[in-house]
KENU-630089 format. One record per residue (C-alpha): residue number from 0; x, y, z; residue in one letter. Coordinates in Angstrom, 1 decimal. Layout:
<vovexs>
<vovex NUM <X Y Z> A>
...
</vovexs>
This chain:
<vovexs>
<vovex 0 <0.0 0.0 0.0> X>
<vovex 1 <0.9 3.6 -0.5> X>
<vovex 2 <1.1 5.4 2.8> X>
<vovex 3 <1.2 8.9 2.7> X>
<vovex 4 <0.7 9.4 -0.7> X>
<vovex 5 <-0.3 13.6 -0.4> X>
<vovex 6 <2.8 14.2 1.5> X>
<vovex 7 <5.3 12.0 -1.5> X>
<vovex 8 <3.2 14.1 -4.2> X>
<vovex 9 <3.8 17.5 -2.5> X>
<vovex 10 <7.7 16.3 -2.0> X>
<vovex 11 <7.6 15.5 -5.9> X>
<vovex 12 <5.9 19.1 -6.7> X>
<vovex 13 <9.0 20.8 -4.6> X>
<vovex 14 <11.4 18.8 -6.1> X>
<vovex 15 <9.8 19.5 -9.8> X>
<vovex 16 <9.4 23.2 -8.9> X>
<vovex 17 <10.2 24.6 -12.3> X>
<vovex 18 <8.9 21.4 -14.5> X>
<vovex 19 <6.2 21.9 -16.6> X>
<vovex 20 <3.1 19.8 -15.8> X>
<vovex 21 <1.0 18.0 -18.2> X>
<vovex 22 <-2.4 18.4 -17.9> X>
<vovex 23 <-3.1 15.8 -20.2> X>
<vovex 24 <-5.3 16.1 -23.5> X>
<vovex 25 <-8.8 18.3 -22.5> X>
<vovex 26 <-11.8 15.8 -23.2> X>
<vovex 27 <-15.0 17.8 -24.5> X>
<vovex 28 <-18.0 16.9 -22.5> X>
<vovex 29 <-20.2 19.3 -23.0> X>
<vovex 30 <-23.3 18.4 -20.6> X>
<vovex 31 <-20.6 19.1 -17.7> X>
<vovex 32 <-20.2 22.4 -18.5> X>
<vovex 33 <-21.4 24.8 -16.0> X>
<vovex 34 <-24.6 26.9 -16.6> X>
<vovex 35 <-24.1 29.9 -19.3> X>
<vovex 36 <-20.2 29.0 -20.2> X>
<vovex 37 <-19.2 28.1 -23.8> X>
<vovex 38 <-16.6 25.4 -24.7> X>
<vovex 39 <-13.2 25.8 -23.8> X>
<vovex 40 <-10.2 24.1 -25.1> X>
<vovex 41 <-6.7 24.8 -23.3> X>
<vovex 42 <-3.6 23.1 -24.1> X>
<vovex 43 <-2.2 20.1 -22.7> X>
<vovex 44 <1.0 21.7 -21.7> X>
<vovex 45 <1.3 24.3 -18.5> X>
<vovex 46 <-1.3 26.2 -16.3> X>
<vovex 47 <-4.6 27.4 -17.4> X>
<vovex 48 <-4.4 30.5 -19.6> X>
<vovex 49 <-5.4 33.7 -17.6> X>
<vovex 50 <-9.1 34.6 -18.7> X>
<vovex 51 <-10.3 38.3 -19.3> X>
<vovex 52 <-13.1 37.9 -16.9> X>
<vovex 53 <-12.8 35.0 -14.2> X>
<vovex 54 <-16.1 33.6 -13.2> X>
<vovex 55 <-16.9 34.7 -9.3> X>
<vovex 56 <-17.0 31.9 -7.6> X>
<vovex 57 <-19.5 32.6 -5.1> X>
<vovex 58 <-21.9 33.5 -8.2> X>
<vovex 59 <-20.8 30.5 -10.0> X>
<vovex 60 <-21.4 28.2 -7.1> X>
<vovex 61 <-25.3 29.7 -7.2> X>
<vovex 62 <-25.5 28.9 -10.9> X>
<vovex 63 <-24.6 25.8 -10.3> X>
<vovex 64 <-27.1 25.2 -7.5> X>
<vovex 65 <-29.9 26.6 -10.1> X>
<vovex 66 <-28.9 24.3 -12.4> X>
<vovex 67 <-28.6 21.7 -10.6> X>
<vovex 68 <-32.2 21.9 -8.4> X>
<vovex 69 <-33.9 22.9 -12.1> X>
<vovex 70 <-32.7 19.2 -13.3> X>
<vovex 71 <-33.9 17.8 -10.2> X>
<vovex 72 <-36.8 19.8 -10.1> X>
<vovex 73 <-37.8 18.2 -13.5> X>
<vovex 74 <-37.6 14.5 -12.4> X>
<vovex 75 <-40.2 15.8 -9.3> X>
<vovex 76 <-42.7 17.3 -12.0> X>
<vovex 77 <-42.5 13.9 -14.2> X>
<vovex 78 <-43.0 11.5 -10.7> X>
<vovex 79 <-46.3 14.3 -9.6> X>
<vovex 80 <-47.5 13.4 -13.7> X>
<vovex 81 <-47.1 9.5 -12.8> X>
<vovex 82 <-48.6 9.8 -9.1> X>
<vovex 83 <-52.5 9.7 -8.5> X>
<vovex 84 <-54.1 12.8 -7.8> X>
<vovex 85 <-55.0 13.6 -3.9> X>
<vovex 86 <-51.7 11.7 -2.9> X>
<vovex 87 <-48.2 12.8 -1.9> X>
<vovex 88 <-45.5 13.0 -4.4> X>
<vovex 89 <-42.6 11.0 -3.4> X>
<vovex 90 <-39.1 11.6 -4.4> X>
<vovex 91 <-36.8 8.6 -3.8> X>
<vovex 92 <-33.1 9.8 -3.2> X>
<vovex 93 <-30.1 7.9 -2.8> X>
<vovex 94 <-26.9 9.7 -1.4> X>
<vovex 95 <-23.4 7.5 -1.7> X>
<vovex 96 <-21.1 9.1 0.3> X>
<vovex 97 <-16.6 9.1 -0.6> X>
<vovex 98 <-15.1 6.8 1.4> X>
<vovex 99 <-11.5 5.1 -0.8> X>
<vovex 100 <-11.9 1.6 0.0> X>
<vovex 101 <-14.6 1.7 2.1> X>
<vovex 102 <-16.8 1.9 -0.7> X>
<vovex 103 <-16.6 -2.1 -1.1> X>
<vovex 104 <-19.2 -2.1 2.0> X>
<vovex 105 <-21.7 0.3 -0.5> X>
<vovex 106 <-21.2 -2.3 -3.2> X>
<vovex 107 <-21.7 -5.0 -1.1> X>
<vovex 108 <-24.9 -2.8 0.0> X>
<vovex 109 <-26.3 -2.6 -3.7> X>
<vovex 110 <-25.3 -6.2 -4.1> X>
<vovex 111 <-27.4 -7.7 -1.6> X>
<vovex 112 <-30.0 -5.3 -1.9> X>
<vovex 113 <-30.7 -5.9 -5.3> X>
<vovex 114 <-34.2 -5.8 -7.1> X>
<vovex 115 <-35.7 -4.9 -3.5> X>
<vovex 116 <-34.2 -1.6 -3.9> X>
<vovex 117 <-36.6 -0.6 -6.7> X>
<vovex 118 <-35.7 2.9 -8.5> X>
<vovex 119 <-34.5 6.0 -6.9> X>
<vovex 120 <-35.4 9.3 -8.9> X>
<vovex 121 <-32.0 10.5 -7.6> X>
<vovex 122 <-28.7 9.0 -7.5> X>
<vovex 123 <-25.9 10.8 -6.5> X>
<vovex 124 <-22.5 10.3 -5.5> X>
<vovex 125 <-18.9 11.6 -4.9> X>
<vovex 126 <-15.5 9.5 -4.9> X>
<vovex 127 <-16.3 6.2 -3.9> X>
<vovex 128 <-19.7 6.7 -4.0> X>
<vovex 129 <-19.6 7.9 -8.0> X>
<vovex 130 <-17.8 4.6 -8.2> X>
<vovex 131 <-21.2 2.7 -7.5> X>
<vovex 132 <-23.8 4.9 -8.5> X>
<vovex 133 <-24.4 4.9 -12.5> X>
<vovex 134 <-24.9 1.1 -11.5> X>
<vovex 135 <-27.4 2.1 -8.5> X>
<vovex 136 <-29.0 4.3 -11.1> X>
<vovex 137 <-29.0 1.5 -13.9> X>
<vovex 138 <-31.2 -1.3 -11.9> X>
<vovex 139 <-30.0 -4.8 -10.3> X>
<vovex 140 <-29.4 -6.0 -14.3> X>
<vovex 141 <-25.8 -4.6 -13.5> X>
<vovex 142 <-25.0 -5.5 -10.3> X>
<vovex 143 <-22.5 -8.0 -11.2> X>
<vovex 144 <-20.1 -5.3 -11.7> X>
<vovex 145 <-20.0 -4.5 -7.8> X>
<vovex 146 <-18.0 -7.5 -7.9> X>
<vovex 147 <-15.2 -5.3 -8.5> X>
<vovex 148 <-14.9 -4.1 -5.3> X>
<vovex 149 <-14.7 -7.5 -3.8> X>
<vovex 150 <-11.4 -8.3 -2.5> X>
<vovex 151 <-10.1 -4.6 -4.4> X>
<vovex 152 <-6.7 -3.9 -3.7> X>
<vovex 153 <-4.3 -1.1 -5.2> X>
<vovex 154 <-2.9 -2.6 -8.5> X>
<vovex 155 <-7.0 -2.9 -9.9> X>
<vovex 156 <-6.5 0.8 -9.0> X>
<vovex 157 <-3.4 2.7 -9.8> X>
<vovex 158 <0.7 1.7 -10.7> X>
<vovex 159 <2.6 3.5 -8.7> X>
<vovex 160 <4.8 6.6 -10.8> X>
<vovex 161 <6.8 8.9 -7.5> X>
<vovex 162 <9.6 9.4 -11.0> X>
<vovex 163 <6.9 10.9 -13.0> X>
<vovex 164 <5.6 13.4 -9.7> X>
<vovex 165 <9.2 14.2 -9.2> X>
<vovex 166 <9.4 15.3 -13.1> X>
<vovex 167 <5.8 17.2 -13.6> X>
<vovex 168 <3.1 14.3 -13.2> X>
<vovex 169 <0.1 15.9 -11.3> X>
<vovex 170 <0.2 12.4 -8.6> X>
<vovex 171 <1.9 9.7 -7.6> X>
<vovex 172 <0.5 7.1 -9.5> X>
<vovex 173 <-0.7 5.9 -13.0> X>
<vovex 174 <-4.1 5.3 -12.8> X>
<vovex 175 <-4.7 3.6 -15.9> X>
<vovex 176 <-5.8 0.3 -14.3> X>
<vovex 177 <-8.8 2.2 -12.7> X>
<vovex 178 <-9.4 3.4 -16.1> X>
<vovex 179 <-9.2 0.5 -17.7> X>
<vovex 180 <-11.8 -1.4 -15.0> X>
<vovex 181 <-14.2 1.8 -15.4> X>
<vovex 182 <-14.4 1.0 -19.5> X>
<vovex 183 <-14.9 -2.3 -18.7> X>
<vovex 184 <-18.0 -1.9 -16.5> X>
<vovex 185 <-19.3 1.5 -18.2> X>
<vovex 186 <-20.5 -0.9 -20.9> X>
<vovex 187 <-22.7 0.4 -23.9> X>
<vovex 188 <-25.2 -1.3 -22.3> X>
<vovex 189 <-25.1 0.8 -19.5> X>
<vovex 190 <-24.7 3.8 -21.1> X>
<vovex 191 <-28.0 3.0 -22.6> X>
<vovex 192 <-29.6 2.2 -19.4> X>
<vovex 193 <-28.6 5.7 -17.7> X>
<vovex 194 <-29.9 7.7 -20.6> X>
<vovex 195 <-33.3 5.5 -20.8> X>
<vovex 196 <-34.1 5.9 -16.8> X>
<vovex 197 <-32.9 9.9 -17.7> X>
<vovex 198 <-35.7 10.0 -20.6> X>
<vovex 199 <-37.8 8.9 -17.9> X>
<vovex 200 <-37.4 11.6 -15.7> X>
<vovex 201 <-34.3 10.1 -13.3> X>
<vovex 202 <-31.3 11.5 -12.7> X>
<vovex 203 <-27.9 11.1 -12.0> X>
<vovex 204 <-25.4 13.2 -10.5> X>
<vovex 205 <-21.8 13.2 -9.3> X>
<vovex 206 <-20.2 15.5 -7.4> X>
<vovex 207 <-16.3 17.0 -8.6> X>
<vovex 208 <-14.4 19.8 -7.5> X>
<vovex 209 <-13.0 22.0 -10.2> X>
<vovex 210 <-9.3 22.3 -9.3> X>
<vovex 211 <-8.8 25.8 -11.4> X>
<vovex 212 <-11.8 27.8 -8.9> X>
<vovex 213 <-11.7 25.5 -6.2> X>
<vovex 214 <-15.8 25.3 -6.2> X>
<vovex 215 <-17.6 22.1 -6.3> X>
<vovex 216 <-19.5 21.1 -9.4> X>
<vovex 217 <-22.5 18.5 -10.4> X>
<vovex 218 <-21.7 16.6 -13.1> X>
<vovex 219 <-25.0 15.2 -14.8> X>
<vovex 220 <-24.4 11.5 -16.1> X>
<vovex 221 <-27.7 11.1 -17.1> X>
<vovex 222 <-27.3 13.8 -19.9> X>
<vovex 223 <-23.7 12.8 -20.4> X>
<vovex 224 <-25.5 9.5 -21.6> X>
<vovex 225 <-27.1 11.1 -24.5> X>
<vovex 226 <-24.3 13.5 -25.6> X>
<vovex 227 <-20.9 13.1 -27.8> X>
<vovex 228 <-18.2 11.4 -26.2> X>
<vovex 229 <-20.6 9.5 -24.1> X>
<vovex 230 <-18.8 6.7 -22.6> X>
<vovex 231 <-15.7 8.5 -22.0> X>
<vovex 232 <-17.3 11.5 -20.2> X>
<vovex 233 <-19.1 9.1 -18.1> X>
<vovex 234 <-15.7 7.5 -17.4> X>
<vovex 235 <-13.9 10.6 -16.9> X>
<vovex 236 <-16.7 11.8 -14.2> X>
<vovex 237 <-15.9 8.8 -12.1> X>
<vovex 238 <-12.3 9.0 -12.4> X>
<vovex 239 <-12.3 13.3 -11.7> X>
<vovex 240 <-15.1 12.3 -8.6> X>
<vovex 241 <-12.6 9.6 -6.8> X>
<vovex 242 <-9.2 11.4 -7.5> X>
<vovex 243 <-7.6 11.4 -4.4> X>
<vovex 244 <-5.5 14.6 -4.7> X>
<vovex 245 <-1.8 13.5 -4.8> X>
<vovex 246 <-2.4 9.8 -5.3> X>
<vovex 247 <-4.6 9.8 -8.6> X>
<vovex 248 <-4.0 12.4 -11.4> X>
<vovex 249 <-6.9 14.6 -11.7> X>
<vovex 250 <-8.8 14.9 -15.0> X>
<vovex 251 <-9.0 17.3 -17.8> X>
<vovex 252 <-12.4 17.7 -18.7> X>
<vovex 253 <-13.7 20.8 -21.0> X>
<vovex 254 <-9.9 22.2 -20.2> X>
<vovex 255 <-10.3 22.2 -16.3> X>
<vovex 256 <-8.8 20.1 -13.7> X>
<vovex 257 <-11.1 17.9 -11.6> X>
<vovex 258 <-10.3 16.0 -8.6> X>
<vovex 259 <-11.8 14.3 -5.7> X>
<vovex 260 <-15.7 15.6 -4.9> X>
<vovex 261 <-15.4 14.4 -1.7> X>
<vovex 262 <-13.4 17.4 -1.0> X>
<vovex 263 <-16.3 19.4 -1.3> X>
<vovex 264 <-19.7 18.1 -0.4> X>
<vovex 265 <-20.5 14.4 0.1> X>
<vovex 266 <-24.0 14.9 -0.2> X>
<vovex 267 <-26.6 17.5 -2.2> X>
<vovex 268 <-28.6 19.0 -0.3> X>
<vovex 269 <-30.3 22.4 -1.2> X>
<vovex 270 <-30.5 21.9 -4.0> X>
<vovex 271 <-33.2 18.7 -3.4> X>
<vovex 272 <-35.0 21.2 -1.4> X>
<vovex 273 <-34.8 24.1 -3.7> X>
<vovex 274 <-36.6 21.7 -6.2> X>
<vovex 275 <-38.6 20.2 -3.6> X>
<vovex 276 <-40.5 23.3 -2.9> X>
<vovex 277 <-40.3 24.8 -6.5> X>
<vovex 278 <-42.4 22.1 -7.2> X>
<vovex 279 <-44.6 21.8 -4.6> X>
<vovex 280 <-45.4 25.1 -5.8> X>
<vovex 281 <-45.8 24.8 -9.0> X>
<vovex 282 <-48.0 21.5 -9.2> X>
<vovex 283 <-50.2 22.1 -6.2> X>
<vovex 284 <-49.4 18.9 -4.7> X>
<vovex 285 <-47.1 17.9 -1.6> X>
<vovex 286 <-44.0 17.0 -2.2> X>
<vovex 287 <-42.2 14.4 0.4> X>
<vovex 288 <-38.3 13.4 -0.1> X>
<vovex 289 <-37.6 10.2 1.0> X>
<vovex 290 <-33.5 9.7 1.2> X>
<vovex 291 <-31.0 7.3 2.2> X>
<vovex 292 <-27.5 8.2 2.9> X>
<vovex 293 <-24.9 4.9 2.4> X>
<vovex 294 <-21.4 6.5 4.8> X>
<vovex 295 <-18.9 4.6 2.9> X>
<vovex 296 <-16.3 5.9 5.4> X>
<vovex 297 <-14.6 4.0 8.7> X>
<vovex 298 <-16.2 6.7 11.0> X>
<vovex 299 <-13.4 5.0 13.6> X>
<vovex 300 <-9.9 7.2 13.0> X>
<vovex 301 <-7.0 5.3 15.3> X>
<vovex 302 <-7.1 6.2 18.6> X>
<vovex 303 <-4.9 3.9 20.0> X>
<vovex 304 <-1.3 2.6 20.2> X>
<vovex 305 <1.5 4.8 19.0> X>
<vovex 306 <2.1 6.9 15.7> X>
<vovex 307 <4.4 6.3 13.3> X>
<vovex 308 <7.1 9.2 14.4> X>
<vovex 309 <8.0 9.4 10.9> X>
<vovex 310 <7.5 12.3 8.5> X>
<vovex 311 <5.6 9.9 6.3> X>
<vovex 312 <3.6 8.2 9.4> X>
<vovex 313 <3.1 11.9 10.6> X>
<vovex 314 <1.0 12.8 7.5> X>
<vovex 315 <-0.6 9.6 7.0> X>
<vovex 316 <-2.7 9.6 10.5> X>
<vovex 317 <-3.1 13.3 9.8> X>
<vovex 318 <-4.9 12.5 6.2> X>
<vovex 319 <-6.8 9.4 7.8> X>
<vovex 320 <-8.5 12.0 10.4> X>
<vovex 321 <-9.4 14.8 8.5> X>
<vovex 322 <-10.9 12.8 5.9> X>
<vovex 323 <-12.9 11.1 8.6> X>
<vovex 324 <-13.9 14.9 9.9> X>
<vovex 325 <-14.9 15.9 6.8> X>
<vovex 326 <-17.3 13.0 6.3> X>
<vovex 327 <-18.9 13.6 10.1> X>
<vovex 328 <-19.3 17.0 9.3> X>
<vovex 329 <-21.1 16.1 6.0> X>
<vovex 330 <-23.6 13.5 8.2> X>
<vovex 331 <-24.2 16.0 10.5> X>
<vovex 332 <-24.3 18.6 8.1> X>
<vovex 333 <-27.3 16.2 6.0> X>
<vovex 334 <-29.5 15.4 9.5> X>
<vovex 335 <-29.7 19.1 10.4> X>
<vovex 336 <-30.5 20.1 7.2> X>
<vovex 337 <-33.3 17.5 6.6> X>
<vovex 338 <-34.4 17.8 10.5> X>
<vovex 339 <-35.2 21.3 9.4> X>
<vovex 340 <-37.1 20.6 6.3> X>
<vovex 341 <-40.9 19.3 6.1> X>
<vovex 342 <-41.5 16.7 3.8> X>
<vovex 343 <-38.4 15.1 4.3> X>
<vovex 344 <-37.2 11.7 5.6> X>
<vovex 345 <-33.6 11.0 6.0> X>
<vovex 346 <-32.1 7.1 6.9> X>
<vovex 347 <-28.4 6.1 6.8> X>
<vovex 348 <-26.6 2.8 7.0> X>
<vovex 349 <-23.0 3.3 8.5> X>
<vovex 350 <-19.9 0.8 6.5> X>
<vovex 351 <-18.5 -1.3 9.5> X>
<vovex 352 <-17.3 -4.5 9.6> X>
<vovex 353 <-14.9 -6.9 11.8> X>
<vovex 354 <-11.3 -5.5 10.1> X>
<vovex 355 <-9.5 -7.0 13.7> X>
<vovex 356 <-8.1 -9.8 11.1> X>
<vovex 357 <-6.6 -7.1 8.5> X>
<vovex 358 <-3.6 -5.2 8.8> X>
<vovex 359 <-3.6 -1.5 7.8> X>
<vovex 360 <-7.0 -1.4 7.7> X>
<vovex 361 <-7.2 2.0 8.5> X>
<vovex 362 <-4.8 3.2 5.6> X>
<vovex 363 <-5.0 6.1 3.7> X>
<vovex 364 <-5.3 5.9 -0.1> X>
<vovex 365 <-4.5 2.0 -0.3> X>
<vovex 366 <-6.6 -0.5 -1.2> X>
<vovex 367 <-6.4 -3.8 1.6> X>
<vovex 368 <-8.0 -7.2 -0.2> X>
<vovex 369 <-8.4 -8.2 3.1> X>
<vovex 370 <-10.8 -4.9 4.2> X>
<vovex 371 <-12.4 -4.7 0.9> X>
<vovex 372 <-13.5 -8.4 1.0> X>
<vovex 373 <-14.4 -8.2 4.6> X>
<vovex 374 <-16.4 -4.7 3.8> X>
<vovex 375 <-18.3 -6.2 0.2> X>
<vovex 376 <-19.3 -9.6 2.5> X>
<vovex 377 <-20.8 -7.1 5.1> X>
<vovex 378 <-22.6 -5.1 3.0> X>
<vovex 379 <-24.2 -8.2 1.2> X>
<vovex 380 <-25.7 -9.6 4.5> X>
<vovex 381 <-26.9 -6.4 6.0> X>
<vovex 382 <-28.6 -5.2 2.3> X>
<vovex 383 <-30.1 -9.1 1.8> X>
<vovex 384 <-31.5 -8.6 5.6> X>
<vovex 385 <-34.9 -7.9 6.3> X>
<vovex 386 <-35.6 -5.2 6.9> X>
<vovex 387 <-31.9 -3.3 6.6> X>
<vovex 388 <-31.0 -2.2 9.5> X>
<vovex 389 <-31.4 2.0 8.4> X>
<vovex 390 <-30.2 4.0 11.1> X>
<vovex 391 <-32.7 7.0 11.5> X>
<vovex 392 <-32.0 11.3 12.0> X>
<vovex 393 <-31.0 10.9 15.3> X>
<vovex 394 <-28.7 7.8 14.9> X>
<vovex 395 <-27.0 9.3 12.3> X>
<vovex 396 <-26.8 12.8 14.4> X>
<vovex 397 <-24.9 10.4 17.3> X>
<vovex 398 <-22.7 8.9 14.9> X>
<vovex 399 <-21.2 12.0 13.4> X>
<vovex 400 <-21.1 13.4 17.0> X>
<vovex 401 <-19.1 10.1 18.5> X>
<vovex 402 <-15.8 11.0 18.7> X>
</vovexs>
């Protein structure tokens, strides 16, 4: 495993101070282009040209929140058509929270959930959690590329390149194997089965941040699906969502730089709400969210025994617990915001497993086939169970408040 994989990328960026950095060929996508901006097509070679008129972030970050709640908003308006008059609307939503190799317990979730878990109007995820979703989105007739995660470990992910970061690579590693398994399971089928539950009103989201403005951004899959370069934007969503900064190269999509979404927001909120009530509005007719939250995260940073006094070590158990406060504050973040909120109901199912039998388990940006297995076998016994064991609001409140 790779430990302290930020700290050898920042190390390679010092040493590499004056070396130009490829960004890599720009891949056009347009349905990922934020509201109101036109194609843009930078070079491969060195930073982002300067622009005349930089887009302010904060308004971008509200156009982006319009956007996103007036796509959501849609998929409401097509469920109220579909729903018999005098009776609720409900809005099925299904959050899939980062999480590195954690996410094998949300693919052993889907797994063992299967057809029982029906179709959500909304899938969304960020790093891990984009992983899974366009096959949470598709239906249980692709579940057999969960599989993947079970018994994961770091060579299905990335080859490991520190000579590359030390001469102008933007990570550590070469993730073409990751690549290479997306294509693999982003199958034309697939593809066809996002962009047919999207012409019925579904939709599927991932969340990126946009390295050049630092802002999170929604990519939309489901009109990805139906656009040039199909497949490969799909692909290159997934890869941007889970790039762990430093240990995966981030991607070049419509000439910007997109990494890990999990740095950002694990979970969309307002803008659900924002569509929520626009369409309550608008139709007449109550409008009730029903969501589930899958934490593909350890929630249990080491506490015990003694750090590795090493530079390396140092950094590593640094990374491992602010990535683990980051996801708390996102749970917390999602029950007070839904507590607040009428219409809505919020459950959660937490990824924890036995790991006593693994070593490492808690490491950050490797890839154990020990915890994966361990995590994907969990995951299948508490989705096949009956019922699944959803924690409610205030279990999930206590959670992201245990420290």
């Amino acid at each position: 495993m790779i430990r302290g994989a930020v700290l050898a990328a920042i190390l390679g960026a010092a040493v590499a101070g004056c070396a130009r950095i490829d960004r890599g060929p720009p891949l056009s996508c347009p349905a990922f282009l934020p509201p109101g901006m036109a194609t843009t097509v930078l070079s491969s070679q060195g930073p982002a040209p300067d622009a005349a008129a930089p887009p302010d972030p904060v308004a971008m970050t509200a156009r982006i929140r319009r956007d996103t709640a007036a796509r959501i908003e849609d998929a409401i308006l097509r469920d109220a058509r579909a729903t018999p008059p005098g009776q609720p609307v409900r809005f099925r939503v299904l959050a899939l929270s980062a999480g590195g190799q954690f996410g094998a317990f949300g693919a052993g979730l889907l797994s063992g959930w299967g057809a029982e878990r029906g179709a959500f109007d909304l899938v969304t995820g960020v790093s891990a959690g984009a992983i899974l979703a366009p096959v949470a989105f598709a239906g249980p007739a692709f579940d057999d590329a969960l599989s993947f995660y079970d018994g994961l470990d770091d060579t299905a992910i990335y080859r490991r390149d520190l000579l590359g970061a030390l001469t102008g690579a933007p990570a550590v590693t070469d993730a073409a194997p990751l690549r290479a398994a997306l294509r693999a399971r982003v199958t034309p089928a697939l593809v066809n089965a996002v962009a047919a539950r999207g012409a019925r009103g579904g939709r599927l989201l991932v969340g990126v941040t946009n390295l050049e403005t630092t802002g999170g951004e929604v990519f939309d899959l489901t009109a990805a699906a139906t656009g040039p370069n199909a497949r490969d934007c799909i692909v290159a969503a997934l890869m941007a969502s889970a790039a762990i900064p430093g240990l995966l190269p981030p991607q070049n999509v419509n000439g910007s730089l997109y990494a890990d979404g999990g740095l950002r927001s694990h979970v969309f909120l307002q803008a659900i709400d924002d569509a929520r009530r626009d369409a309550a509005r608008r139709t007449g007719r109550r409008v009730v969210v029903d969501a589930h939250i899958v934490v593909n995260g350890a929630l249990d940073p080491p506490r015990t025994g003694t750090a590795d006094a090493t530079l390396l070590g140092i950094v590593d158990r640094a990374v491992t617990t602010l990535a683990d406060e980051v996801l708390r504050d996102s749970i917390a973040e999602a029950v007070t915001f839904a507590a607040d909120r009428p219409g809505w109901t919020l459950r959660g199912i937490r990824a924890r497993a036995d790991l006593s039998a693994c070593d490492d388990a808690d490491a950050t940006g490797g890839f154990d086939p020990c915890v994966t297995t361990r995590l994907f076998r969990h995951g299948q016994r508490i989705g096949a169970a009956d019922p699944i064991p959803w924690l409610d609001a205030d279990d999930l409140r206590a959670l992201a408040d245990a420290l």
